[in-house]
C-alpha positions in Angstrom: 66.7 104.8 77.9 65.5 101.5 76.3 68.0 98.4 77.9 70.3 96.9 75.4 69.7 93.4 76.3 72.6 92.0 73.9 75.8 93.8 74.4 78.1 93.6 71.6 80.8 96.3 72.0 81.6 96.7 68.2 78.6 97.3 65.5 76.1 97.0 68.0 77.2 99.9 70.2 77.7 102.1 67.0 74.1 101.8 65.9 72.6 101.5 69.6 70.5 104.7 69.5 71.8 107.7 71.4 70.5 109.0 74.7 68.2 112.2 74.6 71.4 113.9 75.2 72.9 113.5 72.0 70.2 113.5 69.6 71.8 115.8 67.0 74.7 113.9 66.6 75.0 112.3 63.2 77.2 112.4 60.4 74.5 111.5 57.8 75.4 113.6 54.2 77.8 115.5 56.0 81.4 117.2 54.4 84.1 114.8 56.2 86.1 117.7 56.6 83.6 120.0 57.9 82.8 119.7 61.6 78.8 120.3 61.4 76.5 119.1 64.6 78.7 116.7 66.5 79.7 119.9 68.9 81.2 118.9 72.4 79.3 121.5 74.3 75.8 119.6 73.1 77.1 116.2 73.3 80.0 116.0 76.0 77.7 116.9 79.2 75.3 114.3 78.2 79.1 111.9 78.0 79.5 112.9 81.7 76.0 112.4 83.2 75.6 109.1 82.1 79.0 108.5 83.5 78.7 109.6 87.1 74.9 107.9 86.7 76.8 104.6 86.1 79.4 105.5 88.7 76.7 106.5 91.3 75.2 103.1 90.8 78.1 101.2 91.4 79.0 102.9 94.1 75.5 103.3 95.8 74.7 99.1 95.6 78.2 98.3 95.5 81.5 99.7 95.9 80.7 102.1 99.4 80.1 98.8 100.9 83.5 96.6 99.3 85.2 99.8 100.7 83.4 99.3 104.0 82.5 103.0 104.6 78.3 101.6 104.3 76.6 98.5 105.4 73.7 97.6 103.2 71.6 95.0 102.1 74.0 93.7 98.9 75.4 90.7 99.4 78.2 89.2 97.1 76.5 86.6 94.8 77.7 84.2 91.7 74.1 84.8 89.8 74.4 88.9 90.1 74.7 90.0 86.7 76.3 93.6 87.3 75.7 94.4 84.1 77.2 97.9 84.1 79.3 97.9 80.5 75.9 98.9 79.5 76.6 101.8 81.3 80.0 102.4 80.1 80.8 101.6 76.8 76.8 102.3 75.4 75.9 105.2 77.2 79.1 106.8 77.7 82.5 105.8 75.8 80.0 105.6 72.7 79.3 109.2 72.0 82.7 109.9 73.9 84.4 108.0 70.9 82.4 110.0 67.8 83.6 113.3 69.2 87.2 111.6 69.9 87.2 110.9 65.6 86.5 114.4 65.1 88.2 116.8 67.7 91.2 115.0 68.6 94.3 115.7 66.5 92.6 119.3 65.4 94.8 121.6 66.1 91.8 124.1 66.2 90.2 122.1 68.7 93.1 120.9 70.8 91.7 121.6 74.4 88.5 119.7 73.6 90.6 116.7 72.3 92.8 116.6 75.6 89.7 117.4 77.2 87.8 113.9 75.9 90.8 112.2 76.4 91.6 113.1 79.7 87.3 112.1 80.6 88.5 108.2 78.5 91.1 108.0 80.7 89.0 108.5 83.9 86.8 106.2 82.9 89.1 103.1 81.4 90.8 104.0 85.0 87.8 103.0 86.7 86.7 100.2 84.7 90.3 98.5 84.7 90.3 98.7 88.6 86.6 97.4 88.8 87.3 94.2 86.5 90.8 93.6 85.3 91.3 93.3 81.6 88.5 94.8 79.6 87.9 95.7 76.1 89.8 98.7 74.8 90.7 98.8 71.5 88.5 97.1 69.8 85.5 99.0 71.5 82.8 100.9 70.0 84.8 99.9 66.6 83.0 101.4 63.4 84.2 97.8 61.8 81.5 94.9 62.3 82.9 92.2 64.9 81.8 88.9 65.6 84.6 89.1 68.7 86.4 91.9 70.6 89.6 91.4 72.5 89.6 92.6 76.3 92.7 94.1 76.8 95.1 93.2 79.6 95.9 95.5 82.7 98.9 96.5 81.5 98.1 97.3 78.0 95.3 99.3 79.4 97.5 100.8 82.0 100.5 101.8 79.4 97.8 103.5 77.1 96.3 105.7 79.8 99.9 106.9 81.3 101.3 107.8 77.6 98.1 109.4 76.6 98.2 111.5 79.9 101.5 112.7 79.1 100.7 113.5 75.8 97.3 115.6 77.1 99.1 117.6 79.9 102.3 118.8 77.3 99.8 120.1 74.9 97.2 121.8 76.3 97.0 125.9 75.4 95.5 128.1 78.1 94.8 130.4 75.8 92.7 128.0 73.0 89.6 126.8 72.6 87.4 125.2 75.2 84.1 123.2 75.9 81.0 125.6 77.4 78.7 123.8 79.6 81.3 121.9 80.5 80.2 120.5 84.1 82.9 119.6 85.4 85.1 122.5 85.2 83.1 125.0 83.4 85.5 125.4 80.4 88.2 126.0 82.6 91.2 124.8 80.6 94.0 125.2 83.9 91.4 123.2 85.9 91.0 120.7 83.2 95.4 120.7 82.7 95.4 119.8 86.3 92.4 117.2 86.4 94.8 115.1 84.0 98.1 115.5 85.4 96.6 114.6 88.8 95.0 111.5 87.2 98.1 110.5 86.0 99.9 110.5 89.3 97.0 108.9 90.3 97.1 106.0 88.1 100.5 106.0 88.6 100.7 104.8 92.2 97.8 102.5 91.6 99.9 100.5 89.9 102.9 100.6 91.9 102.8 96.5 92.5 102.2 95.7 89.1 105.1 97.4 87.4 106.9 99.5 90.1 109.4 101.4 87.2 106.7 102.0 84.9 105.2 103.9 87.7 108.1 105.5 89.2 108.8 106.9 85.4 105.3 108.5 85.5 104.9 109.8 89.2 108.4 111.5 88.0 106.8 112.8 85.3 103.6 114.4 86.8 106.1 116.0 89.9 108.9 117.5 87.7 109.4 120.6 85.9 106.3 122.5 85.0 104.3 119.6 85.5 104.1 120.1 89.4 102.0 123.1 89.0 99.4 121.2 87.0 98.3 119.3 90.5 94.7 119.9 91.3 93.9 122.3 94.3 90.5 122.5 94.3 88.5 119.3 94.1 86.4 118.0 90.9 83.3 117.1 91.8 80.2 116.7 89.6 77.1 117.7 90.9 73.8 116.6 89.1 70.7 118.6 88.4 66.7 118.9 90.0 65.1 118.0 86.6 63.8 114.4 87.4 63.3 114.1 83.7 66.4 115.1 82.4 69.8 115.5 84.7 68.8 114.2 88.0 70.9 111.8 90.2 70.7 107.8 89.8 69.7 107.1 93.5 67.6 110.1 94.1 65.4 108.6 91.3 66.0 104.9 92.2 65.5 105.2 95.8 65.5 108.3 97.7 62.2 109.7 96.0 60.6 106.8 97.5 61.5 107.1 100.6 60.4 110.8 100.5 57.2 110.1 99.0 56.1 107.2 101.5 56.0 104.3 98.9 59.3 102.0 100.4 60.0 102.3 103.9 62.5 100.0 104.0 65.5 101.6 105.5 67.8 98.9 105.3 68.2 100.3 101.3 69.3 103.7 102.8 73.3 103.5 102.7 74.2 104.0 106.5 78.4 104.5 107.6 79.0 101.1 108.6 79.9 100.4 112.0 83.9 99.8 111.0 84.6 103.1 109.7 82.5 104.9 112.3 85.5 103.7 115.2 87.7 105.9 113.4 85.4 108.8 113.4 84.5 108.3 117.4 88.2 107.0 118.0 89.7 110.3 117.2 86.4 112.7 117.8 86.5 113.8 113.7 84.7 116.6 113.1 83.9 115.6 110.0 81.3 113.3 111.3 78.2 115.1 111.1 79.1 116.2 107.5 79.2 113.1 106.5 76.3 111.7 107.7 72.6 112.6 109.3 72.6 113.0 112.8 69.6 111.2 115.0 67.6 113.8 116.0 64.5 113.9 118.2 62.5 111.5 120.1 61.2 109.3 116.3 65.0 108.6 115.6 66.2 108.4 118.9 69.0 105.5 119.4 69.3 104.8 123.7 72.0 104.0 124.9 72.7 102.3 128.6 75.9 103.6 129.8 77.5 103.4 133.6 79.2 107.1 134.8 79.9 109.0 138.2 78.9 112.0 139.7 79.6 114.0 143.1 77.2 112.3 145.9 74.2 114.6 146.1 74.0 114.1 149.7 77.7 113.7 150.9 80.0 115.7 148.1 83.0 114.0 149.6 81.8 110.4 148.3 81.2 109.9 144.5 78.5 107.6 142.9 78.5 104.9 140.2 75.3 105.4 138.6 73.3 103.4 135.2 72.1 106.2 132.8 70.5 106.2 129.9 70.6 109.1 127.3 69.9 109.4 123.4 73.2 109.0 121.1 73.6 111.6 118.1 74.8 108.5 116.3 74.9 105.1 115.9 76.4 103.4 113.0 74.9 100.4 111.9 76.8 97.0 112.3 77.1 94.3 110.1 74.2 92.3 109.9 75.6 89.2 110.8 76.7 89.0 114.9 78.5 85.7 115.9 78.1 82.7 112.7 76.4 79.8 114.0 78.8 77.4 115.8 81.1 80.0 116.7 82.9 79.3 120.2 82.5 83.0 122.1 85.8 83.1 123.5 86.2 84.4 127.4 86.9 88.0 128.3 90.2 88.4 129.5 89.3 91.4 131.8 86.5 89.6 133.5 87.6 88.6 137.2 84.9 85.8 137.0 85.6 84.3 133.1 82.9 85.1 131.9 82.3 85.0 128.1 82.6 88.1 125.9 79.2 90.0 125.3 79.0 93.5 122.9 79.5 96.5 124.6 76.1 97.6 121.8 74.1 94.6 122.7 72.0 97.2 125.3 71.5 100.0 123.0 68.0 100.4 121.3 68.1 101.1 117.4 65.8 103.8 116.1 65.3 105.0 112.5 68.6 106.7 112.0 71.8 104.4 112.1 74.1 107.6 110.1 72.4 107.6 107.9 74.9 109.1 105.0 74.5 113.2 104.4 71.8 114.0 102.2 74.1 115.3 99.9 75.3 112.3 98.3 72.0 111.1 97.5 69.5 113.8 97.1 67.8 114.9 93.8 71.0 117.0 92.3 73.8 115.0 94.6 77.6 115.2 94.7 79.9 112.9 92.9 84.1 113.0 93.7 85.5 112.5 90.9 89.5 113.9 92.3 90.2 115.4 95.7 92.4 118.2 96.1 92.8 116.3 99.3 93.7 113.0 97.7 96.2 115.0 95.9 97.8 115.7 99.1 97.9 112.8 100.1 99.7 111.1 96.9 102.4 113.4 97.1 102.7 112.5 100.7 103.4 109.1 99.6 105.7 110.0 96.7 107.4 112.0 100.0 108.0 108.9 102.0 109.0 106.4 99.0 110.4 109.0 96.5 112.7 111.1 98.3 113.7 114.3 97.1 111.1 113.5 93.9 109.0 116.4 96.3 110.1 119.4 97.7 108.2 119.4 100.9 108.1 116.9 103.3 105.7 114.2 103.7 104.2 115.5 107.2 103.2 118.3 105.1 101.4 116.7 102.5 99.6 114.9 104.9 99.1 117.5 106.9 97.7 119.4 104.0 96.0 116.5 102.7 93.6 116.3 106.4 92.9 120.5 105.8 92.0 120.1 102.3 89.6 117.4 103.3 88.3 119.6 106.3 88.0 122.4 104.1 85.7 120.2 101.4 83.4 119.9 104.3 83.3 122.8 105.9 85.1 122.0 109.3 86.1 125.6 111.1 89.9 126.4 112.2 89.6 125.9 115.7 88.4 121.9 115.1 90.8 121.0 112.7 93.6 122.4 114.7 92.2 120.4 117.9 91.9 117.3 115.2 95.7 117.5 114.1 96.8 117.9 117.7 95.2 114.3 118.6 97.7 111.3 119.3 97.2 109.1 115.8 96.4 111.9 114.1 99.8 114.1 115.0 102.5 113.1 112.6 104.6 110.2 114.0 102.3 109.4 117.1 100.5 106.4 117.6 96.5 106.3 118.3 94.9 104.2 120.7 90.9 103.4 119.0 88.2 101.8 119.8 87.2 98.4 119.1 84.3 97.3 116.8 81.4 95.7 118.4 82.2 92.0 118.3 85.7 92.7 118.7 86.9 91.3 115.5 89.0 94.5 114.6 90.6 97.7 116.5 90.8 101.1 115.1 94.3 101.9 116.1 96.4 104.1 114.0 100.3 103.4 114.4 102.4 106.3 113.1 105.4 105.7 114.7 108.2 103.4 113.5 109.4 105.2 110.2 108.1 104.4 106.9 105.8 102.1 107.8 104.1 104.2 110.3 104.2 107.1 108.2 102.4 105.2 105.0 99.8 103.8 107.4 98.8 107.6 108.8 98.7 108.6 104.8 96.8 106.1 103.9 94.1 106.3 106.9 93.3 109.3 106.1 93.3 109.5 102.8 90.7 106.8 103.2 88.8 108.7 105.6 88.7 111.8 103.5 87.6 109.7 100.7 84.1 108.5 102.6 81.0 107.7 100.7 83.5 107.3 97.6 83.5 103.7 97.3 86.0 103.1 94.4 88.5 105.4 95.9 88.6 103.9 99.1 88.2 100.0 97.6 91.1 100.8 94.9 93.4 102.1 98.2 92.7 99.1 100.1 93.2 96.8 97.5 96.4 98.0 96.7 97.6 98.9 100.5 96.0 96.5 102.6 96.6 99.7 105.3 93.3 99.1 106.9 92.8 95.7 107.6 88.9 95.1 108.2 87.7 91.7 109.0 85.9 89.6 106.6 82.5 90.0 105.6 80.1 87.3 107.3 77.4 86.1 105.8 73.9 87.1 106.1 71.8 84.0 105.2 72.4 81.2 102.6 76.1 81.0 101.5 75.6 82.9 97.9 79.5 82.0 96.2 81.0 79.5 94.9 83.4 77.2 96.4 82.8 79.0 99.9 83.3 78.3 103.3 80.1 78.8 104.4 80.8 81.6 107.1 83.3 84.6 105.6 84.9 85.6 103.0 87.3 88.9 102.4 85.6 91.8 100.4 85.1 91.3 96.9 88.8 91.7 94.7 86.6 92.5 91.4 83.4 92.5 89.7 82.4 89.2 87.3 81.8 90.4 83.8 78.3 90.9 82.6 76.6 87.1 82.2 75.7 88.0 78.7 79.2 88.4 77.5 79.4 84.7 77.6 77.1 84.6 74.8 77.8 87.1 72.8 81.1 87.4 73.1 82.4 83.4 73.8 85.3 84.1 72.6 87.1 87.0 73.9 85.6 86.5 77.2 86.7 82.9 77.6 90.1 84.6 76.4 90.2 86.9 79.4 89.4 84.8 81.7 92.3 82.5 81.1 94.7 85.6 81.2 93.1 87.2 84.3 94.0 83.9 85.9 97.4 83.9 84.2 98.5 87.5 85.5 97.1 87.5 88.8 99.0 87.5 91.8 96.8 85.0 93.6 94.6 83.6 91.0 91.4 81.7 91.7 90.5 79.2 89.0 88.8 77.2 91.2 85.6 79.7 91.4 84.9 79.1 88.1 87.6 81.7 86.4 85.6 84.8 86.7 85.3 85.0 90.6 84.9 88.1 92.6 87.8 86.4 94.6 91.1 87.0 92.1 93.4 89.6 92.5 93.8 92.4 90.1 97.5 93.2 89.0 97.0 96.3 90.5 96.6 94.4 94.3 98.8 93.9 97.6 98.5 90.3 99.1 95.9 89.9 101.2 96.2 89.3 104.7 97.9 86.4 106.0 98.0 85.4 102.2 94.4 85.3 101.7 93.8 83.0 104.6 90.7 82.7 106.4 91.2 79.8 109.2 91.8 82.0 111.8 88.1 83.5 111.2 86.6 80.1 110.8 87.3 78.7 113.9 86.2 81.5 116.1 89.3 81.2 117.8 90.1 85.4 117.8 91.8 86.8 121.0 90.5 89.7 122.6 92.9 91.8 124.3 90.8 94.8 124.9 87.6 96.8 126.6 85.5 98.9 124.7 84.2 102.1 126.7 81.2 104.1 125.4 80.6 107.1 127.1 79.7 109.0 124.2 79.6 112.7 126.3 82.0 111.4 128.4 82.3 109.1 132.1 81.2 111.5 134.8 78.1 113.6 134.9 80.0 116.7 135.0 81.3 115.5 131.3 78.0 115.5 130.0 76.9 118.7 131.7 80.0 120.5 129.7 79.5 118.4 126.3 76.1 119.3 126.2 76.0 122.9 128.1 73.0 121.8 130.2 72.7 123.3 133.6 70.5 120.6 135.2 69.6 117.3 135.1 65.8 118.1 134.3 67.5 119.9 131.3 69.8 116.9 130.0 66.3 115.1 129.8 64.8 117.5 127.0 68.2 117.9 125.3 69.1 114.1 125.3 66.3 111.9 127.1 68.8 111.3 130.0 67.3 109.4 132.9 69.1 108.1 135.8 68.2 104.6 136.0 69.8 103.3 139.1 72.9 104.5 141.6 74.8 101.4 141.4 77.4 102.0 144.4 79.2 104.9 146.3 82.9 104.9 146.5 85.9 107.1 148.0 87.3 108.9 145.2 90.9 109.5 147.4 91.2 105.7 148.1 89.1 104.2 145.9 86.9 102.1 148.2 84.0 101.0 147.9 81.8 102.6 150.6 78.7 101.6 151.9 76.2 103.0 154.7 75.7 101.8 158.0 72.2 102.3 158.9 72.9 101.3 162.7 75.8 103.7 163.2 74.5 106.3 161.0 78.3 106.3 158.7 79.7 105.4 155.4 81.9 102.8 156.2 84.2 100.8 153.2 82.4 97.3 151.8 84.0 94.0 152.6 84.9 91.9 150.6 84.2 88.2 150.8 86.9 86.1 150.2 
C-alpha cells in the first residue's frame, strides 16, 4: 500500500484510497437506504488484518521489548518517528468507520454493529494505552478539518466502557452474523464474550485513573448474566501463507530473509530476554520450550563451564569436585549493555577473599541460538493474542482479592485456573502443570526463592505470602508470564502494577533522549506522536501535549512535552518515584549467589535429567567433557581430602592460617 506521507485524520483519511481488501467499497450513485456493496464479510477481514499487521509491528520492534519479555536492537530515541496512526486510523479505523455508518443502529444487522464496535473498542483500547490522549471523535470525519481534537484518556476511556455495555446487552444469538469472520468465525457467543471480557479488561486498566468508574464497570461485566459472557477460549488471530495477500508483517519484513540467506543478522531475531528467562529457569516452567526455540546441535551450541560432584571413580567413599563443560538447551540473551562505563563493581559479599563481583555467564560461549522466540509468533501465517482465556482468569482473580464477594470463587482459583488455561494454550501435559503448581512461588500463598540476573541488578523472587499484597503479586507474575511475546499486554500490566520491578534499561552507545542521564533510563511510559502531526495538525497536537502534561501523574515537561518518559493516567508510580540515583552511582548491594547447574550439581543429576547411561553418552547428547577434577572431599565430614603419595592414604588438606 502506497505511504500516506501527510496524515490528516479528517478529509484526508476519507479519500485515502482503500487497501486491496476493500476495493468494492463505495457508495458512489447508491440508494442511501439500500445497503448495496459495503458488506462486512468483504470488507471487515481486510479491517482486522491490517490491524494485527499494525499491532505485530509494534509489538515485534517495540513493545515485547518495553515489556522486557525480548532483547533486541531498538533503542528508545527522540528522532524515531513511530509513525503507526498510519496504521490505525488509515488502514484500519477508516473502512472500520464506513461500515460503522451503515450497520450500526440496524436492527437487521445488530450483531455485525456490536460486532464493529466491539473491534473500535479493541483498538482505541490499544491506542489510548500506547499514547495517552488521541484523536477520537473527530477521526476519519466525513466533514473537511483544518484541525482535529485528540481526545483525553478519560473521554476515551468513558466512551469505550458505555459502548461495551451497550454491545454485550444487545447482542441476539440467534441474528445475523459476519462470515469470514477471522476472529471468531461468525460465532456470535464467542463474539458476546470477546466484548464483555474487554470491558473488564479496560476496566482494571484504569483502576488508578478513576477507581469508581472502574469498580462500576468490573461490577458490571461480573453480575447477573453478564458473568457467563467471559471468554473461555482464547482469541487469537492467525494470519495467512499468501505472501501477497494475508501474510504476517514480520515474516515479510524479516523472517523471509533470514530463511532465504539475504540478512544474517541475528540480533533482529526477537530473543526472550535474559530478565524474563529467570522466571522460567527459577521455577522450571514448562512452558519454556513453547515459547521459544531450543539450541539444538553442535552449529547452535551455547557451552557452558559449570563446577559439579560425582562418586570417586577410584575410591567410592570419597566424592570429587570436578569443572565440566556441557551444551545448554538455552540461553537467553542479556542486555546488551554489561557494567556503564565508570561504574564502581561493588565486592562480593560471599567471597572469603573480597574479591569484586564477576557474572556467573561471563564463561559461557554464545552460539547462534540465544531463545530465540517459537517460530510461531513470527513465521509466514503467525499468531496474534488478541484476549487470553487465561488473562481472564487472572482478572477475576484480581477482582477476588480487591472486590470481595463481587466473585463467587476464590481468588486461588482464578489464579490457579488462570496458570492451566495458559498451560493448556500451549500444550503443557497434566503431569507438568501439576509438578508446576506444586512449586514454592508458584503454590498459592508460598514464597519463591529465584535466581538472580546476570549482573545482579534484579532477583526473580516471587513473594506470595503476606495477604493481599502477596496474593496480587502471584496474579500478576503470572499473568505476565502467560502473556509472553505479547508486548502490550505485559507493558500495559506493568505500567499499571509496577509488580515486576525490572531494572532500568542501560544504554547501548550514544545517549539517544533528551534531557538524559547518560547511563539509564526506566522503560519507555508511551510512544511520542507521529513527527508529522506537528505539521499538519499544529494545533491539536500542541493542544494535547499541554493536557497530557496536565493530567499526568508524574508529568515531564522538561523533555520537550511529548517524551516517552510521562506517565499515562492509566500508570502506578514508578519505583522509588521515578528515581534513578541509586542506578547511577553503581552503588547496588548484592546479597546473593547465582548457581547454574542447568541438569543439576552432581553427575548423577545429569545422568537422570538427561537418561544417559555413560559419560561417553552425555558427550553425544550434550558435548559434556570433564575438564578438570578440581579436589576430592569427605562427603560425611566435609573435608577436604588429599593423597599422600608417601603413605599411600587420603588424608584431610591443611589449611594455612
Amino acid at each position: 500500500m502506497k505511504r500516506i506521507n501527510k496524515l490528516i485524520l479528517g478529509t484526508a483519511l476519507v479519500a485515502a484510497s482503500l487497501s486491496a481488501c476493500t476495493d468494492d467499497f463505495t457508495d458512489t450513485n447508491m440508494n442511501p437506504n439500500k445497503i448495496y456493496t459495503a458488506r462486512p464479510e468483504y470488507v471487515f477481514p481486510g479491517v482486522v488484518y491490517n490491524s494485527m499487521r499494525t499491532i505485530q509491528e509494534m509489538n515485534y520492534r517495540w513493545l515485547a521489548t518495553l515489556a522486557q519479555y525480548n532483547v533486541h536492537w531498538s533503542e528508545q530515541k527522540d528522532t524515531e518517528d513511530m509513525n503507526y496512526f498510519e496504521g490505525f486510523y488509515v488502514k484500519s479505523l477508516k473502512d472500520l468507520v464506513k461500515l460503522e455508518d451503515v450497520y450500526v443502529g440496524s436492527e437487521e444487522y445488530a450483531n455485525v454493529g456490536n460486532m464493529l464496535l466491539t473491534w473500535k473498542c479493541y483498538l482505541y483500547y490499544i491506542m489510548v494505552t500506547t499514547w495517552g490522549n488521541v484523536p477520537m471523535s473527530e477521526a476519519n470525519s466525513k466533514s473537511i478539518q483544518v484541525s482535529y481534537k485528540y481526545d483525553s484518556e478519560e473521554e476515551i476511556y468513558n466512551y469505550l466502557l458505555t459502548t461495551l455495555d451497550e454491545v454485550v446487552k444487545s447482542y441476539n444469538l440467534n441474528g445475523d452474523k459476519i462470515t469470514g469472520d477471522p476472529l471468531f468465525g461468525g460465532d456470535v457467543a464467542k463474539w458476546r464474550k470477546f466484548s464483555n471480557s474487554l470491558r473488564l479488561q479496560i476496566a482494571l486498566t484504569i483502576q488508578n485513573m478513576d477507581k469508581s468508574l472502574a469498580e462500576d464497570n468490573i461490577r458490571k461485566a461480573l453480575t447477573g448474566e453478564n458473568i457467563n459472557y467471559l471468554l473461555d477460549s482464547d482469541a487469537i488471530f492467525q494470519f495467512g501463507s499468501d505472501l501477497s495477500n494475508d501474510a504476517s508483517w514480520v515474516y515479510q519484513s524479516y523472517i523471509q530473509k533470514f530463511e532465504t540467506g539475504t540478512v544474517d543478522g541475528w540480533g533482529t531475531y526477537a530473543a526472550m530476554s535474559h530478565n524474563f528467562f529467570l522466571y522460567m529457569r527459577s521455577y522450571d516452567d514448562p512452558r519454556l520450550p513453547k515459547f521459544v526455540q531450543e539450541a539444538k546441535g553442535k552449529d547452535s551450541s551455547i557451552l557452558q563451564n559449570d563446577t559439579l560432584t560425582r562418586v570417586n571413580p577410584d575410591y567410592p567413599q570419597y566424592r570429587d569436585s570436578i569443572l565440566v563443560n556441557y551444551r545448554l538447551p538455552y540461553k537467553a540473551r542479556q542486555d546488551f549493555k554489561d557494567v556503564p562505563s565508570g561504574w564502581i563493581v561493588a565486592t562480593d559479599p560471599n567471597s572469603p577473599t573480597g574479591e569484586t563481583y564477576r557474572s556467573p555467564f561471563g564463561n559461557i560461549n554464545k552460539g547462534n541460538n540465544e531463545c530465540l522466540v517459537s517460530y510461531d509468533f513470527v513465521k509466514v501465517n503467525s499468531i496474534v493474542p488478541v484476549l487470553t482465556a487465561a488473562e481472564v482468569s487472572f482478572m477475576k482473580a484480581e477482582v477476588a482479592v480487591k472486590y470481595p464477594g463481587v466473585l463467587g470463587g476464590t481468588a486461588q482459583q482464578y489464579y490457579e485456573d488462570g496458570i492451566r488455561a495458559s498451560m493448556k494454550q500451549w500444550g503443557v501435559n497434566d503431569a507438568n502443570v501439576a509438578a508446576y503448581l506444586n512449586r514454592d512461588g508458584v503454590k498459592w500463598n508460598t514464597n519463591g526463592d529465584g535466581l538472580w540476573e546476570y549482573r545482579h541488578f534484579f532477583k526473580a523472587d516471587i513473594k506470595g505470602q503476606g495477604g493481599e499484597s502477596g496474593h496480587l503479586e502471584q496474579i500478576y507474575k503470572q499473568w505476565y508470564i502467560a502473556d509472553f511475546f505479547n508486548g502490550h499486554a505485559g507493558w500495559t500490566l506493568e505500567r499499571r502494577t509496577r509488580a515486576i520491578g525490572f531494572p532500568p534499561h542501560f544504554f547501548n552507545g550514544a545517549v539517544p533522549t533528551e534531557g538524559s542521564n547518560g547511563i539509564c533510563e526506566w522503560m519507555m511510559e508511551r510512544f511520542t506522536y507521529p513527527i508529522n502531526e506537528q505539521s499538519a495538525n499544529a494545533a491539536g497536537y500542541a493542544q494535547a501535549v499541554i493536557d497530557l502534561q496536565k493530567t499526568s501523574p508524574a508529568p515531564n515537561p522538561v523533555r520537550g512535552g511529548d517524551n516517552y518518559f510521562t506517565l499515562l493516567r492509566i500508570a502506578a508510580p514508578q519505583p522509588n518515584g521515578g528515581d534513578l540515583s541509586s542506578w547511577l552511582s553503581g552503588n547496588i548491594v548484592y546479597d546473593g549467589k547465582f548457581v547454574f547447574h542447568w541438569y543439576g550439581s552432581t553427575l548423577e543429576d545429569v545422568f537422570t535429567a538427561t537418561g544417559a547411561s555413560s559419560e561417553e553418552e552425555l558427550k553425544e547428547l550434550i558435548s559434556f567433557e570433564v575438564v578438570n577434577v578440581k579436589s576430592t572431599y569427605d562427603p560425611v565430614t566435609g573435608k577436604v581430602m588429599v593423597w599422600d603419595s608417601e603413605t599411600g592414604e587420603w588424608k584431610e588438606k591443611v589449611t594455612e592460617q
